[in-house]
Each structure stands twice: as C-alpha cells, then as structure tokens.
ROMAR-53993 format. One line per field, with one value per residue (C-alpha): residue number from 1; residue in one letter; x, y, z. Coordinates in Angstrom, 1 decimal. Example, Ala and Ser with C-alpha at 12.3 -4.5 7.8 and 13.67 -1.06 7.14 Angstrom:
BEGIN
seq c(1, 2) .
type c(a, s) .
px c(12.3, 13.7) .
py c(-4.5, -1.1) .
pz c(7.8, 7.1) .
This chain:
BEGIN
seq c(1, 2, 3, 4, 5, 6, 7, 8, 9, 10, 11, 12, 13, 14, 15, 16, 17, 18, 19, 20, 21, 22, 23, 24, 25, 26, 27, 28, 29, 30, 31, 32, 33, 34, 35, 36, 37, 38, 39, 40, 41, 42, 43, 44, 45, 46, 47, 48, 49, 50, 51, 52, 53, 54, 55, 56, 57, 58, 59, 60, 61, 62, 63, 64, 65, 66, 67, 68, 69, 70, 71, 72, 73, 74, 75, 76, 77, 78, 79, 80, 81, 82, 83, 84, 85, 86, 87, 88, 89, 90, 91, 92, 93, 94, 95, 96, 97, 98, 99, 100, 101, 102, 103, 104, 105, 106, 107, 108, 109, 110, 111, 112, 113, 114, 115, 116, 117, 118, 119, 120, 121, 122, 123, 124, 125, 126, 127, 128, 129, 130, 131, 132, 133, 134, 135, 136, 137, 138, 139, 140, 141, 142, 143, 144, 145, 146, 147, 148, 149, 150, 151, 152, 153, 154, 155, 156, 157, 158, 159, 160, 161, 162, 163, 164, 165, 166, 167, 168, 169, 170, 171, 172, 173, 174, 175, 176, 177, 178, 179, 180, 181, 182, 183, 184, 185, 186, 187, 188, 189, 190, 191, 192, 193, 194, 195, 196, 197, 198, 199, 200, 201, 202, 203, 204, 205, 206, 207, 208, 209, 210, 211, 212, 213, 214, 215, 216, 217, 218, 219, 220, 221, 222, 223, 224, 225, 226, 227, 228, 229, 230, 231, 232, 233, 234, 235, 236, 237, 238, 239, 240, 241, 242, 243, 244, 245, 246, 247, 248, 249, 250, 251, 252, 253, 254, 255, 256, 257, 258, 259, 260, 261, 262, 263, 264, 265, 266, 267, 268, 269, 270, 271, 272, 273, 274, 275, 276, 277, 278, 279, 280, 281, 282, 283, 284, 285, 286, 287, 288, 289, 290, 291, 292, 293, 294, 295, 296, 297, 298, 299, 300, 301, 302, 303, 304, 305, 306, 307, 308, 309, 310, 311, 312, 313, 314, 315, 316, 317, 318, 319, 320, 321, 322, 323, 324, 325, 326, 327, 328, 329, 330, 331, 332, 333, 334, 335, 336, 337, 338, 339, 340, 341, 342, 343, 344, 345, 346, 347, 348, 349, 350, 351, 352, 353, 354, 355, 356, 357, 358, 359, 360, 361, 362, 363, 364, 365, 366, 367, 368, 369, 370, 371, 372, 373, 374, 375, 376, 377, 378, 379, 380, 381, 382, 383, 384, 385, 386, 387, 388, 389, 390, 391, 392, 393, 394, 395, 396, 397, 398, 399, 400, 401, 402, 403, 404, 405, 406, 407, 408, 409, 410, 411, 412, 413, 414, 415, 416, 417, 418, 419, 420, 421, 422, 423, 424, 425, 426, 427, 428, 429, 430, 431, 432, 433, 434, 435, 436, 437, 438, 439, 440, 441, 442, 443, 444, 445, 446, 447, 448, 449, 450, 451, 452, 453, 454, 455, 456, 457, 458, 459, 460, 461, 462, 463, 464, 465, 466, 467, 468, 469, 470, 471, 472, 473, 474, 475, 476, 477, 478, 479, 480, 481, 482, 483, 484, 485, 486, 487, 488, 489, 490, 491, 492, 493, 494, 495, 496, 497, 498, 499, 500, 501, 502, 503, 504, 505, 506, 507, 508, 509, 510, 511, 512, 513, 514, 515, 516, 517, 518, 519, 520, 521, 522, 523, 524, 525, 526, 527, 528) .
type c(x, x, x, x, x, x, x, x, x, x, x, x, x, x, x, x, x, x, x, x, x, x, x, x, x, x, x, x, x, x, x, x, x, x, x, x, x, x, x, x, x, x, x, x, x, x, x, x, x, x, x, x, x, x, x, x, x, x, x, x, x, x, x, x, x, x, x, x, x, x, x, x, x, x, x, x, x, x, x, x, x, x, x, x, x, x, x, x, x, x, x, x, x, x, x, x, x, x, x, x, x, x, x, x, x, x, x, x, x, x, x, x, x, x, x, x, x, x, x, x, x, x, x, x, x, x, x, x, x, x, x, x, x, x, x, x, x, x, x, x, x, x, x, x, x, x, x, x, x, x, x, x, x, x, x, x, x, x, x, x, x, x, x, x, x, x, x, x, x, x, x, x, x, x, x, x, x, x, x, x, x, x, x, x, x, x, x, x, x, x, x, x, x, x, x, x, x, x, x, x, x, x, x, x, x, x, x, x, x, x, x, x, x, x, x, x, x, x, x, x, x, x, x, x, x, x, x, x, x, x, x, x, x, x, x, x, x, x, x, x, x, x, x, x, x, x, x, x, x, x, x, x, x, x, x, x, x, x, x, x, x, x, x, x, x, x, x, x, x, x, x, x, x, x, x, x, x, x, x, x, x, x, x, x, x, x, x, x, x, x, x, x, x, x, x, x, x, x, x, x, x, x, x, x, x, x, x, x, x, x, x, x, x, x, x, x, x, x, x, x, x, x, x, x, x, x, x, x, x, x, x, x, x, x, x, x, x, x, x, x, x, x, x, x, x, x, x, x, x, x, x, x, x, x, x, x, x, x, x, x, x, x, x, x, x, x, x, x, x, x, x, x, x, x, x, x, x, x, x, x, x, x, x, x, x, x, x, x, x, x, x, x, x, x, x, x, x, x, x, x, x, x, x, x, x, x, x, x, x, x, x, x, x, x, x, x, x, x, x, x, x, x, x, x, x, x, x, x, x, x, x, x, x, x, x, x, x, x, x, x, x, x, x, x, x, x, x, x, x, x, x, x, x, x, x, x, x, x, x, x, x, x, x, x, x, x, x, x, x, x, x, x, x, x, x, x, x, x, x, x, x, x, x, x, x, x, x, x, x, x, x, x, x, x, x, x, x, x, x, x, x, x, x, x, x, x, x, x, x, x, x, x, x, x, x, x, x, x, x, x, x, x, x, x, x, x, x, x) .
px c(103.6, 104.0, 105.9, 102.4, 101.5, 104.6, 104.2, 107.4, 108.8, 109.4, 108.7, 108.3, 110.2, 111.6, 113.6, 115.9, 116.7, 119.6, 121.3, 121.6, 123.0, 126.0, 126.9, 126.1, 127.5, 126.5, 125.7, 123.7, 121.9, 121.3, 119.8, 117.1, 116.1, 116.2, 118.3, 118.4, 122.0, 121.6, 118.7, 121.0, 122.5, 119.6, 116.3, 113.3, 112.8, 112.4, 109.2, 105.9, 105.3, 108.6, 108.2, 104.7, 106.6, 109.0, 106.3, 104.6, 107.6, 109.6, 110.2, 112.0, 112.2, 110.5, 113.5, 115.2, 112.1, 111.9, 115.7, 115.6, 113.0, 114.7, 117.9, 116.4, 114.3, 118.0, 119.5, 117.0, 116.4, 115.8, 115.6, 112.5, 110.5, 107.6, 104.7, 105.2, 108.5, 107.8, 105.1, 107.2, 109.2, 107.1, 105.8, 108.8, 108.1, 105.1, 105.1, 103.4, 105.8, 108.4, 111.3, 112.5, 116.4, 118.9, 122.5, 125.3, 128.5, 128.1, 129.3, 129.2, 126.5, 124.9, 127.5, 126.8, 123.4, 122.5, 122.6, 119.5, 118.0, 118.5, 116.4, 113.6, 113.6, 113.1, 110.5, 108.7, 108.7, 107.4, 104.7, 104.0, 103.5, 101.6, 99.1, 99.7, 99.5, 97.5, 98.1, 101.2, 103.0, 106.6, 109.0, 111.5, 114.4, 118.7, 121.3, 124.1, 127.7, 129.1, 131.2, 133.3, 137.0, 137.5, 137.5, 138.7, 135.6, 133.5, 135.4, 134.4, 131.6, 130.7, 128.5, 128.1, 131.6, 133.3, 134.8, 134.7, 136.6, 136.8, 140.2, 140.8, 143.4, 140.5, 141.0, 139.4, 135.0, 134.0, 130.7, 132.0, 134.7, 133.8, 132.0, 132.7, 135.9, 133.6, 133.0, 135.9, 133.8, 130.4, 132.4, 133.7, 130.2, 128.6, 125.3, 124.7, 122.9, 121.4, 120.7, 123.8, 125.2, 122.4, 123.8, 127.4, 128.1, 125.3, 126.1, 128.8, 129.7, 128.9, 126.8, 124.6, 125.1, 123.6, 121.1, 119.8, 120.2, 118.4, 115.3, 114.8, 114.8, 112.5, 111.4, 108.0, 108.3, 108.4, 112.4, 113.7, 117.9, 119.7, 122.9, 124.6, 127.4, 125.3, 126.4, 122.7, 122.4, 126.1, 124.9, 122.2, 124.8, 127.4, 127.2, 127.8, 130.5, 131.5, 131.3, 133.1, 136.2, 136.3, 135.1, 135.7, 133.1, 131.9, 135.3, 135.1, 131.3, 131.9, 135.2, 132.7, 130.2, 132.9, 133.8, 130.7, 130.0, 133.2, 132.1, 128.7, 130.9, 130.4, 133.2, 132.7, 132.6, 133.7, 135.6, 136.1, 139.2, 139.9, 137.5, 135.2, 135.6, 137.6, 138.5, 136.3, 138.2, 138.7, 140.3, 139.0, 142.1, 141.0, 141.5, 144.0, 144.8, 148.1, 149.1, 146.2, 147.1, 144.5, 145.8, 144.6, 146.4, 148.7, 148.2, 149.8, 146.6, 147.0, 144.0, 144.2, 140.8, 139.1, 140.4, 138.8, 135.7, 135.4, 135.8, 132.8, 130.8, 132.3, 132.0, 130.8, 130.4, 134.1, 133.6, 132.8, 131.9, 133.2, 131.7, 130.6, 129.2, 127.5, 124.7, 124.3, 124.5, 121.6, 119.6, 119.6, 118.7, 116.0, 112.8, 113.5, 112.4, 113.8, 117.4, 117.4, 121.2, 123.3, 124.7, 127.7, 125.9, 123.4, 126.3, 128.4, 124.9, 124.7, 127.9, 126.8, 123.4, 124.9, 126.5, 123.0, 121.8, 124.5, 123.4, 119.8, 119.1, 116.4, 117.6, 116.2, 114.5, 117.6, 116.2, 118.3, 117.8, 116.1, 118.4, 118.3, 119.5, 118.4, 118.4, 118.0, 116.3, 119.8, 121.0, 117.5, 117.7, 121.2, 120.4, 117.3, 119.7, 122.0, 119.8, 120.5, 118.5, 119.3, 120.4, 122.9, 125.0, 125.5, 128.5, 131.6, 132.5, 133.7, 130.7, 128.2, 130.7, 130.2, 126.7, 126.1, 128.4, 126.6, 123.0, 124.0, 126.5, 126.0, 127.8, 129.8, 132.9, 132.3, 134.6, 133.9, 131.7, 135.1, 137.4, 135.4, 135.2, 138.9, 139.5, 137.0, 139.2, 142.5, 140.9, 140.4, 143.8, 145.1, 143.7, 144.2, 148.1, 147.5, 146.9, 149.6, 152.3, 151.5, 154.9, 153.1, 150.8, 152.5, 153.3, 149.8, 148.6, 151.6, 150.0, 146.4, 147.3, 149.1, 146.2, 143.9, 146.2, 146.5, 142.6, 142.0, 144.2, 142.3, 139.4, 140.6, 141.5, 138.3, 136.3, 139.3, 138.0, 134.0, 134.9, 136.5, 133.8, 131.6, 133.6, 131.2, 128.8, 131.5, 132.4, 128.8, 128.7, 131.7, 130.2, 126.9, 128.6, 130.7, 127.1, 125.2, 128.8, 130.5, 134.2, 133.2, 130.3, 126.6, 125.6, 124.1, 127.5, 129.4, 127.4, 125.0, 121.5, 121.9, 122.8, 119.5, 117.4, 118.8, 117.4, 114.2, 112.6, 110.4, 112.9, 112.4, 109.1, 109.2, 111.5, 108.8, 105.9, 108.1, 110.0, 108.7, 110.8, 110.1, 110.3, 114.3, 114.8, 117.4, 115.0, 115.7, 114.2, 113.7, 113.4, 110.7) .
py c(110.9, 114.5, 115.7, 117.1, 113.7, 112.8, 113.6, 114.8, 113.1, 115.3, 116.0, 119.5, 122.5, 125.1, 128.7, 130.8, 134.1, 134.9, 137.2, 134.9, 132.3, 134.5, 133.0, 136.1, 139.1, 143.0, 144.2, 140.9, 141.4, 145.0, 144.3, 141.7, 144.4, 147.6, 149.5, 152.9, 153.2, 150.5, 152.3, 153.4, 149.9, 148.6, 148.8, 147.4, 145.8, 142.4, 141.5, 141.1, 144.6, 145.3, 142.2, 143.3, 147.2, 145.3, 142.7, 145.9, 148.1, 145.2, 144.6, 142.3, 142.8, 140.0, 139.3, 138.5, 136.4, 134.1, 133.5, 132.3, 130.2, 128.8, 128.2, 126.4, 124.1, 123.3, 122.7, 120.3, 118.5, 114.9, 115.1, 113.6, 116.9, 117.5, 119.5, 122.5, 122.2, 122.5, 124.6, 127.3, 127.1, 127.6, 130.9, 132.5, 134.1, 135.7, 139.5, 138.3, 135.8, 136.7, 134.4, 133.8, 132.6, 131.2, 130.7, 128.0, 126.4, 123.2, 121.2, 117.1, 115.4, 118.7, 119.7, 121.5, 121.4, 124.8, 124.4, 122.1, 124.9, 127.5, 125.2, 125.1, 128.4, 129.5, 127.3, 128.1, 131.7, 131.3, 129.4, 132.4, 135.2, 132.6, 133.2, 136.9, 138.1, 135.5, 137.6, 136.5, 133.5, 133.1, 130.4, 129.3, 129.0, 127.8, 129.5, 126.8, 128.5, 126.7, 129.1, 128.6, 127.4, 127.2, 123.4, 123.0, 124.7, 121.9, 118.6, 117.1, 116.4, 114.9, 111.9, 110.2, 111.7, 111.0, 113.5, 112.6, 114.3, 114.1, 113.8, 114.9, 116.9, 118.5, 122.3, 125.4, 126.1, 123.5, 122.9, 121.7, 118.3, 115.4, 113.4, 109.5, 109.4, 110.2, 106.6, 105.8, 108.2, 106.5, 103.2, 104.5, 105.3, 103.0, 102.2, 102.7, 105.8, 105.1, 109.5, 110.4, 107.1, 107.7, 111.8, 111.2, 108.5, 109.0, 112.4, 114.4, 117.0, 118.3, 120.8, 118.4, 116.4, 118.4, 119.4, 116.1, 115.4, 118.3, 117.9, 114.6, 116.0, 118.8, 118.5, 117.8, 121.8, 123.0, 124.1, 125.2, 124.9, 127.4, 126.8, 130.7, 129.3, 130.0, 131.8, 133.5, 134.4, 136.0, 138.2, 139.4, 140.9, 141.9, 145.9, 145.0, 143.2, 145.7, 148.9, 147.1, 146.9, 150.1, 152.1, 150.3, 152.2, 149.5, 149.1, 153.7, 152.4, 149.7, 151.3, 154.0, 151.8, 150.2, 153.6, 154.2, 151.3, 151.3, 154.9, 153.5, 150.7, 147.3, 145.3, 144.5, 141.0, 141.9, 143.9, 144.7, 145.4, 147.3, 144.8, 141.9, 139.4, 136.6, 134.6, 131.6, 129.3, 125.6, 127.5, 130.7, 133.5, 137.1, 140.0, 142.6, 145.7, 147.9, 150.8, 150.2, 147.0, 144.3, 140.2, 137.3, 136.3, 133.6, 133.0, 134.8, 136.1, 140.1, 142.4, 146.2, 147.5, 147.6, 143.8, 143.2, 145.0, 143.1, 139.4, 140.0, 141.1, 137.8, 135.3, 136.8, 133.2, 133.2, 135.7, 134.9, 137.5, 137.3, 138.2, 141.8, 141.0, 138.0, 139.4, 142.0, 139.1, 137.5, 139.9, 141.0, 137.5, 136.9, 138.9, 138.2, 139.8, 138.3, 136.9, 133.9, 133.8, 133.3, 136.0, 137.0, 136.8, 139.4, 141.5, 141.4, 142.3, 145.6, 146.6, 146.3, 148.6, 151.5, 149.1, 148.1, 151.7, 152.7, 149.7, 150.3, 147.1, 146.5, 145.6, 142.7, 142.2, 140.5, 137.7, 135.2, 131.5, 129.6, 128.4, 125.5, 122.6, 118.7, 117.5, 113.5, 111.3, 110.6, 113.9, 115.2, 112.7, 113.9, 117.7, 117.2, 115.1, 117.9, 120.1, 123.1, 124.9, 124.2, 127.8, 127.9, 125.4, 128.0, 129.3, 128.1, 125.3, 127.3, 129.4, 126.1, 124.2, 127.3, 127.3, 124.1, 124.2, 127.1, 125.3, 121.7, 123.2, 126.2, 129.4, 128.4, 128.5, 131.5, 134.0, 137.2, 138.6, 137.4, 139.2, 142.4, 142.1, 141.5, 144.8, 147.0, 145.9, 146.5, 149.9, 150.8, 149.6, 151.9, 155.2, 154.7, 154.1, 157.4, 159.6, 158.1, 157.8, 158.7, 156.7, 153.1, 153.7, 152.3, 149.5, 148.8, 148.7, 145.9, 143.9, 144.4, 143.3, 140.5, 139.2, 139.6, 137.6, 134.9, 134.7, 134.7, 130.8, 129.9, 130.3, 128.5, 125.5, 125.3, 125.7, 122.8, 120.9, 121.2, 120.3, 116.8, 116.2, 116.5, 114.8, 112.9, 116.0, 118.0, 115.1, 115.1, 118.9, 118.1, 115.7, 117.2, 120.5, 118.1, 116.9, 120.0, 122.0, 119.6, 121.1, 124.1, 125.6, 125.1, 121.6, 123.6, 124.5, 120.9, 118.2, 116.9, 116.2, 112.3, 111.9, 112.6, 111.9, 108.2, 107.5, 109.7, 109.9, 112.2, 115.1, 117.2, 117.2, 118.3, 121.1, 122.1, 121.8, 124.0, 126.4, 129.7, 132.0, 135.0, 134.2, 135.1, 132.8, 129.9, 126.7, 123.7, 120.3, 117.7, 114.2, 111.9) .
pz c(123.7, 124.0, 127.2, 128.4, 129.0, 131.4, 134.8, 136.3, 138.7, 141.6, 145.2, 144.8, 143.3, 144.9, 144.0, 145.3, 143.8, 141.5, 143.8, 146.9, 144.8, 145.0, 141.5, 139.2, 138.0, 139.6, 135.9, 135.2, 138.2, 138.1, 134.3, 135.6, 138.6, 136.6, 137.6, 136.0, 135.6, 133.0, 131.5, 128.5, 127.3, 126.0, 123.8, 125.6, 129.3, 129.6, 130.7, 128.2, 128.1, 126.4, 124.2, 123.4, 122.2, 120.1, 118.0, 117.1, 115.7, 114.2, 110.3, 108.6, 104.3, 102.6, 100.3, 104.0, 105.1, 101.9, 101.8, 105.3, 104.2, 101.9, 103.3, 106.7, 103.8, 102.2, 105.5, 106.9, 103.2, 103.6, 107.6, 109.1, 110.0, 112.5, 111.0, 114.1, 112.3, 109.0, 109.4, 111.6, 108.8, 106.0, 108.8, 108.5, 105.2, 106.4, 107.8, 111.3, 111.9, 114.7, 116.1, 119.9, 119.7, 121.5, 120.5, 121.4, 121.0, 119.2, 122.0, 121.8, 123.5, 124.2, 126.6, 129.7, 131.3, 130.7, 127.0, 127.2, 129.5, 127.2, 124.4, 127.2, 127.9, 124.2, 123.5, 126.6, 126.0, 122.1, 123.3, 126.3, 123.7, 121.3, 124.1, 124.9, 121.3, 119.1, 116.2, 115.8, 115.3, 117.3, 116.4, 118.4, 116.9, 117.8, 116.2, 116.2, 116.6, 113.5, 112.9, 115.8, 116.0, 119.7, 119.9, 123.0, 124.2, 123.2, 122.8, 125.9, 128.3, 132.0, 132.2, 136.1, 137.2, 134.1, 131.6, 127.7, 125.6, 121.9, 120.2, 116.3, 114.7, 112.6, 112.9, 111.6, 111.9, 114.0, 112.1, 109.6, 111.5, 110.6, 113.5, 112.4, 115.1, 117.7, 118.1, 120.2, 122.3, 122.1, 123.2, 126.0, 127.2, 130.1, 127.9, 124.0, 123.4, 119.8, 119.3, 119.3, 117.4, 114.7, 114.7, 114.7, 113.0, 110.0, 109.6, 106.9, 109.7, 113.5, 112.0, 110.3, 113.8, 116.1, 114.2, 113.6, 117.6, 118.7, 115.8, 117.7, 121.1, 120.5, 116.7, 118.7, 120.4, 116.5, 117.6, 114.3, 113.9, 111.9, 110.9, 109.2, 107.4, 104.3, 101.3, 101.0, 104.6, 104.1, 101.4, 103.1, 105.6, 103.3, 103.4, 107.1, 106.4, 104.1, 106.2, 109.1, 106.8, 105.3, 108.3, 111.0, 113.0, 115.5, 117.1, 118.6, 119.5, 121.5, 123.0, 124.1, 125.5, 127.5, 128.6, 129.5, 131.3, 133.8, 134.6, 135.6, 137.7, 135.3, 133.6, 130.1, 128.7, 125.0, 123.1, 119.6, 116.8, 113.9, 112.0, 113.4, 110.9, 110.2, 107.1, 106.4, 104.0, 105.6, 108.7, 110.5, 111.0, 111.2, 109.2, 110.1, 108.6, 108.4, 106.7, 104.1, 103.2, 104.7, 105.5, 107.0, 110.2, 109.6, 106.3, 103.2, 101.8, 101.1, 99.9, 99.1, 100.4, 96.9, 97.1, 99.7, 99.0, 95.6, 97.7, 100.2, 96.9, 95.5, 97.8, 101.4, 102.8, 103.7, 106.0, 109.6, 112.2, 115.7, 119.0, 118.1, 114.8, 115.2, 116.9, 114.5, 111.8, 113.3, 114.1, 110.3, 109.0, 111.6, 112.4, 116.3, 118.8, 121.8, 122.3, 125.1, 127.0, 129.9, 132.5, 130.1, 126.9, 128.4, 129.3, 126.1, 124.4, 126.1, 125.0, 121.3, 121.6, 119.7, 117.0, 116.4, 116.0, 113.4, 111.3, 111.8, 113.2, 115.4, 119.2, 120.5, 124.2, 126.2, 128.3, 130.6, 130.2, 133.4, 135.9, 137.8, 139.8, 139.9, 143.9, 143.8, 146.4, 147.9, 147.9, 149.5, 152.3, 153.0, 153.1, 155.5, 157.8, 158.3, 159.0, 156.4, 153.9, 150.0, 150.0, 152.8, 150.1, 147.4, 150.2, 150.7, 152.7, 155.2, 155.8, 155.3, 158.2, 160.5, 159.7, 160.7, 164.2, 165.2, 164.9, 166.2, 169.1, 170.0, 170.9, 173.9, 172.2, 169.9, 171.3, 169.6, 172.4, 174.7, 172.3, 172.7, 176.3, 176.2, 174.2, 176.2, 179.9, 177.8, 177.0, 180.7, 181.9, 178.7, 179.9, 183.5, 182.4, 180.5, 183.1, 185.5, 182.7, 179.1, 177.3, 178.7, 175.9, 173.2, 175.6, 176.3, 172.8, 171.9, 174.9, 173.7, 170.2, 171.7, 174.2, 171.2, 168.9, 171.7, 172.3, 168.4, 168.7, 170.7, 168.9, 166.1, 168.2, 169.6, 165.7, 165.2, 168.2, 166.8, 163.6, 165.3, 167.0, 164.2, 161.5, 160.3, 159.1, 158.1, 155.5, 154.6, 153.8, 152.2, 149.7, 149.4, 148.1, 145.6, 144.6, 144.5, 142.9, 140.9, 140.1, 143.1, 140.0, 139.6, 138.6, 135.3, 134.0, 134.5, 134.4, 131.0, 130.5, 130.3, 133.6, 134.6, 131.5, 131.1, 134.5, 134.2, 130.7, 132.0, 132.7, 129.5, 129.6, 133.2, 132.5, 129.7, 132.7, 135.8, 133.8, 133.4, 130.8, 132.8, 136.3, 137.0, 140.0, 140.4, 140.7, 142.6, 141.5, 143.7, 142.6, 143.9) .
C-alpha cells in the first residue's frame, strides 16, 4: 500500500505563520519574505520561478554524473531496492537529471522530528517540479552526515517522555561506529521495533544503518541515500581540497561575508579557519598550519605543503570538509538544484555564496524544510476547554496565563488605567507645589515614585489572587505548554517520529498528503 492509499487521520489542519511562532531567527525570516537587504547572499529566490532559472543554467560533467552513479550502486549493493530507487539511480547519469537534497546528522532512531520532515519535504518538492517541468527528471536525494564526530549530538533520542541515549567509547566519524551495542538500547524500549533491530543489529556500521532504515521508510518515495565518505567522490573534489590548503581563500571570503552581514544587522551562524578540512584516518582532527609547516591537531602527523599536496593527490578520502566546505563538497558531486534545511542551515548557507563563486560552483535555490506540530485528541479537547487559540501557546507561560485571566475575568483588577490616573493627579499636585514653592519638587517626585511603586504591589497581589482562583487552568496551561513545548522548544526539535507513528501507521503518508514544500507556514495537525 502506498501512502496515497492511507487516509490521514486528522480532524483538520491548521497554520500559523513562521513569524508569530516567535521561534525563528530575523535573517531566516527576512530570507523567506524577501527582503532586499538579503538580496546579495544568495543565487536565486525560492519559489518555482527561481527553481525553474536554476534547472535551465545547471551542468554537471558527465565524468561527475557516472561516478555518482556508480558509487550510490556500490553503496546500496545487495540492499533490497525499489525500482523509483533504482531507477533514480540509474537517472543520475543522464544530462536532464537534477537532484533535490537534504542533509542530516546520523542521529539513532531518526532523532528529532524534524529530521523526518526534512525527508518529506524533499520528496514532496521533487515530485512538485516533476510536474512543473516534465522535461526533467528530479531525484530526491539525503546526504547522510557520516562524516561527523560530534557524537554527543546524536546518541540519544525521546520516545513517550523518555530519553535514550546510546553509550560506546567508539570515537572518531560517526558513520563508520559499530551499531551491534545499540541493543541494550532496543531493550530498553517499551515495544520491539523490528526496523531498527533489522538496521542496527544486521548492519557493519551506522552508516550502513541508517541507510538501510530510511530505504525502508521511503524506498517507496524513490528517496535515494548518499553516503560521501567515498574515495571517488573525494577525488572529484580534490583541487578544492587542494586550493583550500595552499590558498586558504575561503576563510578572507567568508570573513567578508560576515562583515557584510553584521553591517546589514544579521548574526552569522558559521565561520571559517585557515583551512576547512580535517584529517580522516579512524578519527577526524583538523588541519592546522604554522609557520609553513601543516599538522594534524592532536596527533603527531607533520606535512610540508608539497606533503600535503602530494597526500590529497594520494589518498583524498582522508580528508573531511567541515561546515564551510561541505556544501561546496556537495554541490560539486551532485547536479542539485535545490538544498532542503532548517532556519540555521539556511543562514550558514548565505554566508558561503562567494565561496561558491571562487570555485565556480553553481549555487543552489535555499529552501526551508516544512514545519509542524502533531495536536492529539487529548490535547485538542484540552485547548478548546481553555478557551485559547493554538497560537496564543507559542508564548511564554506568562503571557498565555495573562491571556487567559484577562478573557475568563476580566479587567477589574488590571490597574494600568489606575496607575495612569494615579500619575496624572500626582502631576497636578506637582505643578501646583511648583508655583507655590519650587524645592517641593524633588519631594513630590520621591512620593509619586513611591505611590506608583505601592500601587504596582498591588497589582501583583491581585494577578496572585486570579491566578488562585484559577489554579486549576493555570495547571492546565501549564501542562498543555509541556505537551505542545516539550523541554520549553517546538515538539519538532524534541520529540521522534515513533511516538506518533507506532500509534498511527498512517502518519507518513499523511505528512506526504498535507505538506506543501513551498508553503512557509508552521502547520498544526490535529488528530482525529
């Protein structure tokens, strides 16, 4: 059954834009809406008709197109492939063949909840210009971070209020740990989950893992999984990694950019050193340089630069490229057109546009990921009893307790128009001290700030005094906001996938059927 034959199981769905979720950045924001001063920090807009400018300018050497080929046939070798799969595959090597691609940590179990809506997103928006430009053929694909060493980053996951976390002394690229002790994980879980039994514990590495995890969960979308740790896909991008060493040219760019960008009023996400790589050899240290000498940090490895040079001619698949790079890395190995992220990918991004222009590598169309919340029946029942619309939750408690005393009480104890009044008489008694005796002033003023100060407690013992009376809904609010914010963020960023697919096999595909890759609005999904 394909997840156009599931129907969803909701009441209805709702949206809220991204910028009275108060949970995203100025410069993200200002990117989705336009705004001019961002004009300069990136390549095309992201809507279709930017898309549709890219697909027409964008090349991609066949030499890069059949080695990509090849490399995603050696990678997924004896795994049970779809035919979208293999066929998108096979695509690749042809001149009309674009990608759409999202990137991510390899974290266990899938992580947060946004990761899954990131896949969504990408498939979604391959199948949109499948329609928009039948020309062409778009394949979505995910870029798995393999590369990664920040382990702590993705050992550990939430599952019905409960945090797993995967402990190993394995260190170094994370896709390449060995997944078999991962079992003391699995039995800790309330039900067995045969996927990720099947992924982890049949499986050589995480790498291997996850890709065998996510073919099953979306092999059926024709979701392809690249994995760069490659030796090939290195060599395609060693002058890169080359120049980066012996020029170190990206590191004055991106400087400049940042410069730029703080002038304009936006913080940057990234930045860059001497030389973005690191040293790929069973642990991943990066690559300093001093005085013409170049080493690998922590390690007693020492290169002159023609050393050096001779190594990435030699073997370029121990070289790894780190935040800036990466991008550049991919967007060299893929013929992409369209990169799929969250609100800080989108902004580190930007920061890279002119590193993309020295290398002559074409700029892809940034697009966010979808964004979105699951509501349950419970949880619905709860926020229709208080009375408050879904949006007045993504404030603090604070404001949502106000909220909610100023509907169901009423102003009668609000003092500010009191306060006011209060000021305005002090005012009068002020000036009419004035012209009798101009030293009370200062008197006065002492005795208006202490009135004010006085009436101000008071205030706050009557809010205290609503509050008692309405105990009961404040600890609702309370506990909705836990639901709806577990750990004070969006439910997207905290909780995983299973704890709503388990109970609702129809969530994917329902997340396939509401999800629209260009509609930049935080949805709300109400269960049935």
């Amino acid at each position: 059954m394909t997840w156009k034959e599931y129907q969803f199981k909701i009441m209805n769905v709702t949206k809220t834009t991204l910028r009275e979720t108060g949970a995203f950045s100025q410069m993200f924001l200002d990117y989705l809406e336009q705004n001019p001063k961002l004009r300069d920090f990136y390549a095309y807009q992201p809507d279709m008709e930017g898309l549709g400018a890219l697909i027409r300018e964008r090349k991609l050497s066949m030499e890069n197109r059949v080695v990509l080929t090849e490399v995603l046939q050696e990678q997924y070798g004896p795994l049970t492939k779809t035919d979208r799969v293999l066929n998108n595959i096979l695509s690749l090597s042809a001149d009309n063949t674009f990608t759409v691609t999202t990137g991510h940590q390899l974290n266990i179990f899938t992580g947060p909840l946004y990761f899954i809506f990131k896949i969504v997103t990408t498939i979604n928006l391959a199948q949109r210009l499948k329609e928009a430009f039948p020309d062409y053929h778009f394949v979505p694909v995910y870029w798995m971070a393999s590369e990664d060493h920040d382990f702590e980053e993705i050992n550990h996951f939430h599952l019905f209020g409960k945090k797993y976390t995967w402990e190993t002394a394995q260190n170094g690229p994370v896709g390449r740990f060995a997944t078999q002790s991962l079992n003391v994980v699995l039995e800790q879980l309330p039900e067995s989950i045969d996927l990720f039994e099947r992924a982890y514990l049949d499986s050589s590495s995480l790498a291997d893992a996850v890709r065998y995890y996510i073919n099953e969960l979306f092999g059926d979308q024709g979701l392809v999984v690249l994995d760069a740790d490659h030796r090939r896909l290195k060599t395609l991008f060693a002058p890169v990694i080359k120049s980066d060493v012996a020029e170190q040219v990206a590191n004055g760019i991106v400087t400049s950019t940042n410069e730029a960008l703080s002038e304009a009023g936006y913080k940057s996400q990234a930045f860059a050193r001497k030389i973005n790589f690191f040293y790929l050899n069973g642990y991943r240290e990066r690559i300093v340089e001093e005085n013409g000498r170049f080493s690998v940090n922590n390690k007693d490895l020492v290169f002159t630069k023609e050393e050096l040079l001779a190594a990435i001619d030699r073997e370029p698949e121990h070289f790894s490229p780190n935040v800036i790079m990466r991008p550049v890395y991919q967007e060299t190995i893929l013929p992409n057109i369209a990169y799929i992220g969250g609100p800080a990918e989108m902004v580190y991004w930007m920061q890279l546009k002119g590193v993309f222009a020295h290398y002559q590598v074409s700029f892809p169309v940034l697009l966010p990921r979808n964004f979105g919340m699951v509501i349950n029946k419970a949880t619905a029942k709860k926020v229709e009893k208080l009375g408050l619309e879904l949006q007045q939750y993504f404030r603090d408690n604070h404001e949502i307790k106000a909220e909610y005393l100023r509907r169901h009480i009423g102003d009668e104890h609000v003092l500010d128009d009191d306060m006011a009044a209060l000021a305005q008489l002090f005012e009068q008694v002020k000036a009419k001290a004035i012209s009798i005796d101009k030293s009370l002033e200062g008197f006065i003023g002492a005795e208006t700030a202490k009135a004010l100060k006085g009436m101000e407690a008071i205030g706050k013992r009557l809010k205290k005094a609503q509050e008692t009376q309405n105990e009961t809904a404040m600890a609702q609010i309370d506990g909705l906001r836990a639901k709806l914010f577990p750990g004070g963020g969006l439910q997207e960023r905290h909780e995983n996938f299973l704890n709503f697919h388990l109970n609702n096999p129809s969530f994917l595909p329902g997340l396939f059927q509401h999800f629209d890759p260009l509609d930049f609005t935080f949805y709300q999904f109400w269960e049935d």
